[in-house]
NUDOFI-175787 format. One record per residue (C-alpha): residue number from 1; x, y, z; residue in three letters. Coordinates in pm, whole numbers, m for minus. Layout:
N
   pos       c1       c2       c3   code
   NUM        X        Y        Z    ALA
...
// end
This chain:
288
   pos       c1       c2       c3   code
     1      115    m2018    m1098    UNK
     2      125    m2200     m791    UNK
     3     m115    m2074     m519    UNK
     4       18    m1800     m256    UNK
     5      176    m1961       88    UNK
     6      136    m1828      412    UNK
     7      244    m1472      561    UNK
     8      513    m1544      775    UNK
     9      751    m1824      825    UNK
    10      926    m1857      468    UNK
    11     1256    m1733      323    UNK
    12     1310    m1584      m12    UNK
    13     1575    m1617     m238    UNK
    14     1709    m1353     m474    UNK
    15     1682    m1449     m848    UNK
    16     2003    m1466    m1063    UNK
    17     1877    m1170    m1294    UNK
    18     1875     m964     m970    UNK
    19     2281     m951    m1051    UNK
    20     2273     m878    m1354    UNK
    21     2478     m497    m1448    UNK
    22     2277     m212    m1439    UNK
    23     2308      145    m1605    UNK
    24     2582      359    m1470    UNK
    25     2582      705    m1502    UNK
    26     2820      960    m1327    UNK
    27     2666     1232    m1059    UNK
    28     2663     1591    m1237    UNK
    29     2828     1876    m1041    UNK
    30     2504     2022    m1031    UNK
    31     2359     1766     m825    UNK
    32     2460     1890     m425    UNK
    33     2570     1653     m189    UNK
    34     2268     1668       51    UNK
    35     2066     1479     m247    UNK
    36     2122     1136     m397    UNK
    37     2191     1078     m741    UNK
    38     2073      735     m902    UNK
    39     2075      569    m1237    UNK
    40     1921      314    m1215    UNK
    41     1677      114     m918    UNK
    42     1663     m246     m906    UNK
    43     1388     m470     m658    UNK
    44     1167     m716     m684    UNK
    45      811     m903     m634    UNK
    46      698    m1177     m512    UNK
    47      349    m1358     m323    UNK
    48      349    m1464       15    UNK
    49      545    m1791      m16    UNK
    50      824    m1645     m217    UNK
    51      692    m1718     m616    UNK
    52      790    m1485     m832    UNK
    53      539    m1240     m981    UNK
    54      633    m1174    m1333    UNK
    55      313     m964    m1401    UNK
    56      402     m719    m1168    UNK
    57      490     m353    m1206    UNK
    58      709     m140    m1013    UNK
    59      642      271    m1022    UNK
    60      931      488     m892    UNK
    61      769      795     m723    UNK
    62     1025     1064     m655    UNK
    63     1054     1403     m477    UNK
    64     1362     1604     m674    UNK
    65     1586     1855     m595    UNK
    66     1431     2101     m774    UNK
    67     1139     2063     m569    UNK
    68      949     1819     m840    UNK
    69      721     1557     m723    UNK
    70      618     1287    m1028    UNK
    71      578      931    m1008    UNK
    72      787      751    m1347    UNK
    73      636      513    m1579    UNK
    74      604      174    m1434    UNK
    75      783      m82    m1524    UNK
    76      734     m420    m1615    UNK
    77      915     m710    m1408    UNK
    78     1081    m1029    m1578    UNK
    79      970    m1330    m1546    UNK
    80     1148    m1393    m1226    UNK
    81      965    m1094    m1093    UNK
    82     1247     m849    m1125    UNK
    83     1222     m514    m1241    UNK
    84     1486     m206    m1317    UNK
    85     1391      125    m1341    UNK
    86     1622      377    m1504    UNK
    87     1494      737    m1446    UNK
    88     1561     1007    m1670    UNK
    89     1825     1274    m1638    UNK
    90     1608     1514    m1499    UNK
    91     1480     1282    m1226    UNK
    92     1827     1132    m1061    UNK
    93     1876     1452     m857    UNK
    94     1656     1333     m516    UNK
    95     1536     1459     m215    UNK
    96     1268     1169     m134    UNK
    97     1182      844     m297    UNK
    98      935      569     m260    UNK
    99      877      227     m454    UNK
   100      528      162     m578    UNK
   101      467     m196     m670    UNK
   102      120     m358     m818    UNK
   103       15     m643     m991    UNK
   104     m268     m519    m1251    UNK
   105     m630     m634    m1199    UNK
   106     m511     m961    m1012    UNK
   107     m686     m879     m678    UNK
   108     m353     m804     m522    UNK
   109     m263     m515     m301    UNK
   110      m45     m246     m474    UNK
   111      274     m187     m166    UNK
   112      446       82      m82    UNK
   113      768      156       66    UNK
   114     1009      417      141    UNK
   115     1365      375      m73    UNK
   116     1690      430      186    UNK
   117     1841      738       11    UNK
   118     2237      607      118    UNK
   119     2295      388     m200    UNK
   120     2381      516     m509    UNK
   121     2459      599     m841    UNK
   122     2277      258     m865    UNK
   123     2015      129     m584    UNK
   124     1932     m228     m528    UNK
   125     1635     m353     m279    UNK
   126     1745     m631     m185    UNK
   127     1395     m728       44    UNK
   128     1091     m875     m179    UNK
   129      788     m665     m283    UNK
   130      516     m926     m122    UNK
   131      162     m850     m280    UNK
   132      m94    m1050      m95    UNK
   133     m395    m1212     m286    UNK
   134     m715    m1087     m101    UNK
   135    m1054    m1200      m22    UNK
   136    m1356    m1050     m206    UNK
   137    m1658     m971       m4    UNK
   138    m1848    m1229      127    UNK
   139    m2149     m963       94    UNK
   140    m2150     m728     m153    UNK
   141    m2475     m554     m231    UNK
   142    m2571     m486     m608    UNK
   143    m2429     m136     m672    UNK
   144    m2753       m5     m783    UNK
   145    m2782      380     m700    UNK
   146    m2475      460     m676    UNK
   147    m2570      725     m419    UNK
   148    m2708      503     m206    UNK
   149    m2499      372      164    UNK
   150    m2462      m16      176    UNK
   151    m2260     m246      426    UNK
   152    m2007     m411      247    UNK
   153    m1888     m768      467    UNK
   154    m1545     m966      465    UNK
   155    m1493    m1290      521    UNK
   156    m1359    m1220      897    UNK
   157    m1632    m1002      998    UNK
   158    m1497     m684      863    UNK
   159    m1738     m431      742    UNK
   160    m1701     m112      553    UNK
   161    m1985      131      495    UNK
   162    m1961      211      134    UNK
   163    m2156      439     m103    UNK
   164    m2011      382     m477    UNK
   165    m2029      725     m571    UNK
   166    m1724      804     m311    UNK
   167    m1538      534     m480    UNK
   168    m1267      614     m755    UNK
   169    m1047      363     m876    UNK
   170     m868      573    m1199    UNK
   171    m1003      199    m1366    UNK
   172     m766      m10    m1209    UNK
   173    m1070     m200    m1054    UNK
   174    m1412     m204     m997    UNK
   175    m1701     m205     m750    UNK
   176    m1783     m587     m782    UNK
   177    m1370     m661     m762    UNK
   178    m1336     m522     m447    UNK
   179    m1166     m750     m170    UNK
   180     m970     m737      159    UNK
   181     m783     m909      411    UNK
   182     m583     m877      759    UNK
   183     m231     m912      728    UNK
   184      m37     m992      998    UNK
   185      187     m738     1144    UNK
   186      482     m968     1100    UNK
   187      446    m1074      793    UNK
   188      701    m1115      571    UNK
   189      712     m788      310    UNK
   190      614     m534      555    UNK
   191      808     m194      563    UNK
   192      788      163      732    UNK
   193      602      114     1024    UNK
   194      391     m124      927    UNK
   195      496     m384     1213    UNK
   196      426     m153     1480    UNK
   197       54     m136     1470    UNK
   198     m194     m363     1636    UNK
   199     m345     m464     1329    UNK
   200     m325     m413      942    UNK
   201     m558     m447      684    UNK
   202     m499     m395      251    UNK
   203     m762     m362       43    UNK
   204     m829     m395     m372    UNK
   205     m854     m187     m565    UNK
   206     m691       55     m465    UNK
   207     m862      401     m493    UNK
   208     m965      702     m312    UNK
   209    m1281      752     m148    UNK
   210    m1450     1123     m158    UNK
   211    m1580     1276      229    UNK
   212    m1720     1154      400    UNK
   213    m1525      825      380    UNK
   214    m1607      522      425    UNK
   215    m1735      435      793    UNK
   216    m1572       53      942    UNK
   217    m1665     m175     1208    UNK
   218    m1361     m408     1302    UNK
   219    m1328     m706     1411    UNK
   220    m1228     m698     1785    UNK
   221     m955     m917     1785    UNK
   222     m676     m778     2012    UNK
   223     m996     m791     2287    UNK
   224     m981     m409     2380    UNK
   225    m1196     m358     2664    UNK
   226    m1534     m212     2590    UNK
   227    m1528      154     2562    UNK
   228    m1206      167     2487    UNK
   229    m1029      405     2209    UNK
   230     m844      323     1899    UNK
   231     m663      548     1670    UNK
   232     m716      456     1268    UNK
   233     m420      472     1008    UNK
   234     m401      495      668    UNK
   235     m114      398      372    UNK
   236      m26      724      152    UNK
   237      m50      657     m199    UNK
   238     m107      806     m546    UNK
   239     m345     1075     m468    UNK
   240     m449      972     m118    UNK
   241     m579     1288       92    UNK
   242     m704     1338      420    UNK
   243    m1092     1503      413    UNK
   244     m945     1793      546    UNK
   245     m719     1859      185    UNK
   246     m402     1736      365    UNK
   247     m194     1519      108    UNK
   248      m77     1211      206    UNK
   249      299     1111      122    UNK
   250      357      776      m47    UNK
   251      457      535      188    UNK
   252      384      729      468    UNK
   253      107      624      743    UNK
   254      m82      900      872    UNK
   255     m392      873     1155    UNK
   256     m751      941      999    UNK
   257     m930      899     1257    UNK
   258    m1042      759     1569    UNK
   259    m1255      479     1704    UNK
   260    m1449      305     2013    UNK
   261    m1477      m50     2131    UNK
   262    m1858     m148     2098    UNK
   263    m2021     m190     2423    UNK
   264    m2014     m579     2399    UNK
   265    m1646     m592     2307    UNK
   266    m1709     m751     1944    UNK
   267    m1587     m487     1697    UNK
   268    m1363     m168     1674    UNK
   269    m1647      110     1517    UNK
   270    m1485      425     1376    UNK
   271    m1616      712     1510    UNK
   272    m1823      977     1313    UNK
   273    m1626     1212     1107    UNK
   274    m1346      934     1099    UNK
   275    m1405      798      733    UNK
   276    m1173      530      547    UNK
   277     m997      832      286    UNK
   278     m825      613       68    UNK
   279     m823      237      m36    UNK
   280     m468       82       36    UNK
   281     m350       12      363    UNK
   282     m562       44      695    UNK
   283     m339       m8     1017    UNK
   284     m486       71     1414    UNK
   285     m386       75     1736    UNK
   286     m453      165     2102    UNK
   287     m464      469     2215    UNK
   288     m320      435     2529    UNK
// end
C-alpha cells in the first residue's frame, strides 16, 4: 500500500464499484413521512492522498422510529474501499443516522459523521471516509501499575496524563498502540463541525476513559495570549459519556471542559475537573 499523502490539497475520485445497483426496497405505509426509509447505504474510505482502503469497515449507527438506538454489523469494504450496508427491515424506519468508519488495528482513527436524512430508499455518500495514520508516542512509559498517573508525549509536544486503569479499548487496541496526531481543520475528510474549531486532534485506539479523564497540556500553537481561556471538545462515539453520565451522540461534538494558556504562552493546560472522556476526536477553541 502506498504510504498516506498529505491532508489537504488532493482530489479524490469515486471508484467504478461506487455505481454499481444497490438493493431496492419499497417504503411500508407504516413508515410516516417525518422519517426516512432506506435500503441500502453506500460510501467509502480512503487515506489522506486518496488510496483506497480496502481493510476498512463501515458501521451504520441508527436512531429508529420506534425510538431504537443500535449500531448494525459492520461491514467490510471492497478492495476499492467501498462498502454497502443493507439494514434490516426493522432498521429502515429512521429518525437519526450516523456513519462509523474504522480500519481494524492499523493505527488509524475510526471517523464519524452525520448521514443527511433527504436521500432515500437508497443513500449514497458521495465524500470519502479519510482515516489518518497517526503517530505513536514518542514517550510512552511502561504500563506497569496500572493505577499509577504517567505523562504520555507526542511527537509535537502534546501530552496527555494517562493512568491505564481509566483506559478501555473493548480490544480494539492497546496501551503500547496508542498514537495521535493534529489534523488540520481543513483537511480533506472532515465533517460536522469539525472545520470550525481552532484545532483538532484524533487519537488510536479509540476507547473511553473512566473519571477523572485524562488531564492534556497542548501545544500553543494558535499563540493565545497567556492567561487566556479555551473551551475543550470532544467526538461522540460508541459509548462515549461525559463524567457527569451525559451520553454523547455519535458524530456529535460536545464541550468537556475548559482550559488556560500557561503563563509563558507555550501550551493550552486543561483545567482541573476537565478530563479527556473519550478517545476519538479532541477539537478546541477560544473562548472569546
Amino acid at each position: 500500500m502506498p504510504p498516506d499523502g498529505a491532508d489537504t490539497g488532493w482530489t479524490a475520485t469515486l471508484p467504478e464499484s461506487f455505481a454499481c445497483p444497490m438493493l431496492e426496497v419499497e417504503r411500508p405505509e407504516s413508515c410516516g413521512d417525518e422519517f426516512a426509509w432506506w435500503s441500502a447505504v453506500r460510501g467509502w474510505a480512503v487515506a489522506p492522498g486518496g488510496h483506497p482502503l480496502g481493510d476498512a469497515r463501515a458501521q451504520l449507527c441508527v436512531h429508529t422510529a420506534d425510538k431504537r438506538f443500535v449500531c448494525l454489523r459492520p461491514e467490510e469494504a471492497n478492495a476499492e474501499g467501498v462498502y454497502t450496508i443493507e439494514p434490516a427491515d426493522e432498521f429502515r424506519c429512521i429518525e437519526k443516522a450516523a456513519m462509523r468508519v474504522l480500519s481494524p488495528r492499523s493505527g488509524r482513527a475510526t471517523i464519524y459523521c452525520a448521514i443527511d436524512l433527504e436521500q432515500g430508499p437508497t443513500v449514497t455518500i458521495p465524500d470519502p471516509a479519510v482515516l489518518p495514520k497517526l503517530t505513536p508516542a514518542v514517550e510512552l512509559p511502561p504500563e506497569g501499575d496500572p493505577e499509577v498517573w504517567r505523562e504520555v508525549v507526542f511527537d509535537d509536544g502534546l501530552v496527555v496524563d494517562w493512568k491505564p486503569s481509566l483506559f478501555y479499548s473493548g480490544g480494539a487496541g492497546s496501551y503500547a498502540e496508542v498514537a495521535a496526531r493534529r489534523i488540520p481543520t481543513d483537511a480533506i475528510g472532515l465533517c460536522g463541525e469539525a472545520p470550525t474549531f481552532d484545532g483538532l486532534y484524533a487519537f488510536y485506539p479509540e476507547a473511553t476513559v473512566d473519571a477523572p479523564g485524562f488531564g492534556l497540556s497542548i501545544p500553543n500553537v494558535d499563540e493565545y495570549p497567556a492567561g487566556a481561556k479555551v473551551e475543550l471538545f470532544v467526538l461522540g462515539s460508541i459509548d462515549c459519556r461525559l463524567h457527569n453520565g451525559t451520553t454523547v451522540p455519535e458524530a456529535t461534538w460536545a464541550k468537556f471542559g475548559e482550559a488556560t494558556v500557561s503563563e509563558d504562552g507555550a501550551a493550552i493546560v486543561a483545567d482541573e475537573g476537565s478530563g479527556l472522556p473519550c478517545l476519538t476526536w479532541l477539537a478546541y477553541r477560544s473562548k472569546e
